[in-house]
C-alpha positions in Angstrom: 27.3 -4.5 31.6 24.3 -2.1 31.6 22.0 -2.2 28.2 23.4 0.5 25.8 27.1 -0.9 26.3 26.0 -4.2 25.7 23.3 -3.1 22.4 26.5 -1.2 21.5 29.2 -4.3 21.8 26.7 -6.3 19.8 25.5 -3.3 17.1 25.8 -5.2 14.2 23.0 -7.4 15.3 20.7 -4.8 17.1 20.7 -2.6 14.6 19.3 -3.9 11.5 16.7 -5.8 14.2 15.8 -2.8 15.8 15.7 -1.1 12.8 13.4 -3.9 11.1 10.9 -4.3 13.9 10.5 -0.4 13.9 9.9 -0.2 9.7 7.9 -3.4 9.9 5.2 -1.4 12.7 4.7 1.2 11.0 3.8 -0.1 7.5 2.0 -2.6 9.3 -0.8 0.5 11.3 -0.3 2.4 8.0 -2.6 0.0 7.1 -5.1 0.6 9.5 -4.8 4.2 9.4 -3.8 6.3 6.2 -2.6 8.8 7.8 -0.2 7.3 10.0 1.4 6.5 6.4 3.7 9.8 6.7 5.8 7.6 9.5 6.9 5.8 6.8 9.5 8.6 6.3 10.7 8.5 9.9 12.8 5.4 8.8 16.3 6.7 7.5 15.9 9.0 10.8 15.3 6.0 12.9 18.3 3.7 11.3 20.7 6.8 11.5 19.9 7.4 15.3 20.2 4.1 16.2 23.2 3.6 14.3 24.7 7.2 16.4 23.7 5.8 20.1 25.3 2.5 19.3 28.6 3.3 18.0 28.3 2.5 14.2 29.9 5.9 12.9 32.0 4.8 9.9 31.1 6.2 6.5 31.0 2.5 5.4 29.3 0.1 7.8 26.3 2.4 7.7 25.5 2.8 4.6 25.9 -0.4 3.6 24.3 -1.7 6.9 21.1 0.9 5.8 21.1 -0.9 2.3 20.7 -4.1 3.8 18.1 -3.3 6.5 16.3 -1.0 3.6 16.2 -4.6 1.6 14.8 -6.6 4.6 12.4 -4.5 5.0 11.6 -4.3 1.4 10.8 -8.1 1.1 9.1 -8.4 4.5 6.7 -5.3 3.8 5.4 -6.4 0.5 4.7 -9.4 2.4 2.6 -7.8 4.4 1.0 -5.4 2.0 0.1 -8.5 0.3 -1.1 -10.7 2.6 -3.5 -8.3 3.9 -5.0 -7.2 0.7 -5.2 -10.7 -1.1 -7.5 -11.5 1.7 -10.2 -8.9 1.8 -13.3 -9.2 1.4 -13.5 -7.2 -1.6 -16.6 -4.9 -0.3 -16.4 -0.8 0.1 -18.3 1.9 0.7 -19.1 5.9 0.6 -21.7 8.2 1.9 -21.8 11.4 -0.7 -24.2 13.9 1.6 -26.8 10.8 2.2 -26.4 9.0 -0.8 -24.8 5.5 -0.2 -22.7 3.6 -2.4 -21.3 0.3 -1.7 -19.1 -2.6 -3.8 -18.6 -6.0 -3.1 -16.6 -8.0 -5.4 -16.6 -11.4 -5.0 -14.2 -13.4 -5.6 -12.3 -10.5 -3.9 -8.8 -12.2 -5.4 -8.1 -16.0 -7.0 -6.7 -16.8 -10.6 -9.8 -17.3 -13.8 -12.7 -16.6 -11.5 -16.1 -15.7 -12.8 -16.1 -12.2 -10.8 -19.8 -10.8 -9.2 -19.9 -7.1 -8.7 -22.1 -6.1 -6.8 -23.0 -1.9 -6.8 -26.0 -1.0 -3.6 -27.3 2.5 -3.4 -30.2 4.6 -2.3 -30.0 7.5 -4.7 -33.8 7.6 -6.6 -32.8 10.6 -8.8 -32.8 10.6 -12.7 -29.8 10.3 -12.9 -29.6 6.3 -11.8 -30.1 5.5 -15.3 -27.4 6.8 -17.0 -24.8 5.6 -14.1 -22.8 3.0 -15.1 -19.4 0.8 -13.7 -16.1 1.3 -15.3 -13.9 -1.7 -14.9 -10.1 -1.4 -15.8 -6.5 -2.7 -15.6 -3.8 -1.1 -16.9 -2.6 -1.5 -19.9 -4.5 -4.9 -20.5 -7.9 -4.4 -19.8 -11.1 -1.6 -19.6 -15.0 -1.8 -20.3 -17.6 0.5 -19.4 -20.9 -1.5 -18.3 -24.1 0.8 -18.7 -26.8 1.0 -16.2 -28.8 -0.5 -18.4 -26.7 -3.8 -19.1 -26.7 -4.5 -15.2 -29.2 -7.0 -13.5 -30.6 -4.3 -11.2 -33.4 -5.3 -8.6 -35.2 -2.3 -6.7 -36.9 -2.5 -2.7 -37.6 -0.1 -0.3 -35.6 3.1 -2.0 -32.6 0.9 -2.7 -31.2 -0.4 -6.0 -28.7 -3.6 -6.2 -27.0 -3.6 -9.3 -24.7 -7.5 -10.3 -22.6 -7.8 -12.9 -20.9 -11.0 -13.6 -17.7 -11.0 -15.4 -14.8 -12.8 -16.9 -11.2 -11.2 -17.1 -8.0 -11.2 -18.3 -5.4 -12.3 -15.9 -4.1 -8.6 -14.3 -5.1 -6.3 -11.1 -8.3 -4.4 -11.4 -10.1 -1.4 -10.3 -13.6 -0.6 -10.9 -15.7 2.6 -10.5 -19.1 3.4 -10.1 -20.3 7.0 -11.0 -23.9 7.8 -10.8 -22.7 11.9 -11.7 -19.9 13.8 -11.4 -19.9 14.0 -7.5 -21.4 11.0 -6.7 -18.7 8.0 -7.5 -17.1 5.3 -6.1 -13.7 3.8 -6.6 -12.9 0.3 -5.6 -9.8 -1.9 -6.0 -10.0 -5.3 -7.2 -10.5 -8.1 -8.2 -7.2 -9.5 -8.1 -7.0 -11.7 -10.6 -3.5 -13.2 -10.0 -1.9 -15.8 -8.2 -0.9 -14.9 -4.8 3.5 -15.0 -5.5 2.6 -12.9 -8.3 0.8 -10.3 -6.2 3.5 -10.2 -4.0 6.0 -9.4 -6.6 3.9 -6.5 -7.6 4.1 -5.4 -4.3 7.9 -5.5 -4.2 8.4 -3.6 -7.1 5.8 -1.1 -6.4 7.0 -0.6 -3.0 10.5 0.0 -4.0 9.5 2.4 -6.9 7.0 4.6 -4.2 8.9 5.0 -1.2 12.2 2.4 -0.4 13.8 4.3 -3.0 13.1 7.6 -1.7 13.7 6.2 2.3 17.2 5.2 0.8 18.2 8.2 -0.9 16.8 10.2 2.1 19.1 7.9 4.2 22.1 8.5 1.7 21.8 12.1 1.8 21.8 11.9 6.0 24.7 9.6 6.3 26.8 11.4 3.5 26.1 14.9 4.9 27.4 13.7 8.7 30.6 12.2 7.4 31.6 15.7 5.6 30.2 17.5 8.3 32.7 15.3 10.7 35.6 15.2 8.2 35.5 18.8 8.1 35.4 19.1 11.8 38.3 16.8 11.8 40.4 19.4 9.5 39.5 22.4 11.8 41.0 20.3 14.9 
């Protein structure tokens, strides 16, 4: 029995395997690179070819079999997306035509921490001192902090800025604009448990792109089987 015959006797567990390792890769380097974030919509394509070469063609089987694998990958992804960004070290950075910028928030994530932020740059201008960090959650939390009302210490042509904080239990950005064109934005911290950060994932996933991968997918599957009932008429 060569390969395809024997993927194709045993579809209904290559398939949605396949079909899982392949949707699990690519959010996983869409992680490392941004742009390699547009493969996310090669999915439905990938689950319908698959589901062509090995012999799943009724109406029924695949779109049900879709829903399913669409689910898996659901759960699994936010896993991942979570995992990874639960654990980072909480620091960024940005060049703006010389000037640096750079964050670190630490804790990065945990639940009730006392939160450092930490702002670096080498801008000298005027302007320093009317800069000031902007930290908000939606909905439950946002404060402004004024250069003025940060520790800031100053050596060799760079100025650290710390800001220690308390905050409501939510998921946080913060920004730090010196002017107009010279800003940072930086997520975190995190201040939630690590199941509950996972359940935002989950939901936000499946609001940004599993719904639209499964509605692509719908459209694909539904437009074949008139296309072939059609076909069947004409014979």
């Amino acid at each position: 029995m060569n390969a395809r015959k024997f993927l194709t006797v045993h579809n209904r567990i290559f398939i949605p395997l396949i079909a899982i390792l392949y949707s699990l890769m690519v959010f996983t380097v869409s992680i490392v690179n941004a742009y390699l974030f547009l493969l996310i919509f090669s999915i439905p394509v990938v689950i319908f070819l698959l589901m062509h070469f090995l012999g799943m063609y009724k109406f029924k089987p695949r779109l049900f079999g879709g829903i399913v694998i669409l689910l898996v990958v659901l759960i699994l992804a936010a896993g991942i997306y979570s995992t990874y960004f639960y654990d980072l070290n909480g620091v960024s950075s940005k060049d703006v035509n010389g000037v640096s910028l750079e964050t670190d928030i630490t804790p990065f994530s945990g639940v009730g921490n006392n939160y450092n932020i930490t702002i670096t740059t080498n801008y000298t201008g005027a302007l320093l001192n009317s800069s000031f960090l902007y930290i908000y959650s939606s909905h439950i939390y946002n404060t402004t902090v004024k250069y003025t009302a940060l520790h800031h210490v100053r050596k060799d042509n760079v100025t650290t800025m710390y800001y220690n904080t308390k905050l409501p239990s939510g998921l946080y950005d913060i920004n730090y604009t010196i002017s107009k064109n010279i800003t940072i934005s930086s997520p975190g911290p995190v201040n939630v448990g690590r199941f509950t950060f996972y359940e935002f994932y989950v939901f936000a996933l499946a609001d940004e792109y599993i719904a639209s991968i499964g509605v692509l997918y719908v459209i694909g599957i539904a437009v074949t089987y008139f296309i072939g009932k059609k076909n069947l008429i004409k014979r």
